[in-house]
N, C-alpha and C positions, 0 to 999 in steps of 0.2 A: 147442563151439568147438574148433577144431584145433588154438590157440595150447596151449590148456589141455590137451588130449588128449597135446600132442606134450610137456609140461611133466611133467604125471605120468609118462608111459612113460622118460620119461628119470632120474625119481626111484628107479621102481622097479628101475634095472638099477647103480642106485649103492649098492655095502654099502660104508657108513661106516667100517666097521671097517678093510676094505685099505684105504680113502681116508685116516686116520687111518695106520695104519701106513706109507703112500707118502709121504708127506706130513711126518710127524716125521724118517722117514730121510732126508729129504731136507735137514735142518736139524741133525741130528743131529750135526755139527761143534761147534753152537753150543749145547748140554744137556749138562748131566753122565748126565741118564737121562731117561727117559720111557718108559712103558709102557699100552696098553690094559687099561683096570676091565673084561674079558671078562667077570665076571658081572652087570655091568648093560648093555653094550654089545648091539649085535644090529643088525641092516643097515640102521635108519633111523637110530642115534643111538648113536655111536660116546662115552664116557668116557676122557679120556689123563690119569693123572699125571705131570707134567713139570717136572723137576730144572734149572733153570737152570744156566749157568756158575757164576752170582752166588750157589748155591745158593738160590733163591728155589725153593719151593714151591706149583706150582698144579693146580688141577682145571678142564680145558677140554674141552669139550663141543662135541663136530660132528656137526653134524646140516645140514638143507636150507637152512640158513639161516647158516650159515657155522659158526666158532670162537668160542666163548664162553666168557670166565672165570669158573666159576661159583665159585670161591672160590682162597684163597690158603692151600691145605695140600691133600695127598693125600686122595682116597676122597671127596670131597663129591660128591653127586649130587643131583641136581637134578632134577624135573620143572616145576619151577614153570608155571604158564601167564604168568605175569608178564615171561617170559624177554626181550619187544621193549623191555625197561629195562635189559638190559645187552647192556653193549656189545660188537656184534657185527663180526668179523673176517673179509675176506671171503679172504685168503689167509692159511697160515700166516706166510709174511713180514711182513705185517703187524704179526699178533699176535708175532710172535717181537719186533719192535722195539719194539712196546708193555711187552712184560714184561721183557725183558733188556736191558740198558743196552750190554753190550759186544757186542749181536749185528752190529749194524753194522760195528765194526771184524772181528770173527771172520768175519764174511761174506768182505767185503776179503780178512784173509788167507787164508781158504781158498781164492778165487777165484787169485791169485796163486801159490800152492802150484801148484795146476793149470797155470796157463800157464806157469811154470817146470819142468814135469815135460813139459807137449807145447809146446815152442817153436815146431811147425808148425804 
């Protein structure tokens, strides 16, 4: 099947790990910290501890199938095969509004900062 040929090939040219790190700096206004578990991470399946504003505490997991909270404190990892029971995030926006309460407004203001720095 080409759908599926063209599916894989595009899997394979995705390491989670800079997609994780593109992706949190991207957000990165709105965490106190966040960093990649490099010794469980590797190009299918990226591990971030991530420090809310709120200080909240979690272990999210990306891989092919999006952002997953696999628990609520640092260093949890996960393989489980049971993973399509929790709930998956298909951008980090998403999941950033799911777990932090003030990322909505921090979005806002960050966005505003910006067009106050380029009025054109």
């Amino acid at each position: 099947n080409e759908t599926t040929s063209k599916m894989e090939s595009d899997e394979k040219l995705i390491d989670y790990r800079e997609e994780a790190n593109f992706q949190f700096n991207d957000v990165s206004f709105a965490l106190k910290s966040w960093d990649i578990v490099k010794s469980h991470s590797d190009a299918k399946i990226a591990y971030i501890n991530v420090t809310t504003a709120e200080e909240r505490k979690f272990s999210i997991k990306l891989a092919r199938v999006g952002f997953q909270v696999i628990g609520e404190d640092h260093n949890l990892i996960s393989n489980d095969s049971n993973s399509e029971r929790i709930n998956t995030f298909e951008t980090v926006y998403s999941l950033m509004e799911s777990i932090s309460p003030s990322y909505n407004q921090q979005f806002q203001n960050a966005v505003t900062k910006k067009l106050l720095k380029n009025p054109n």
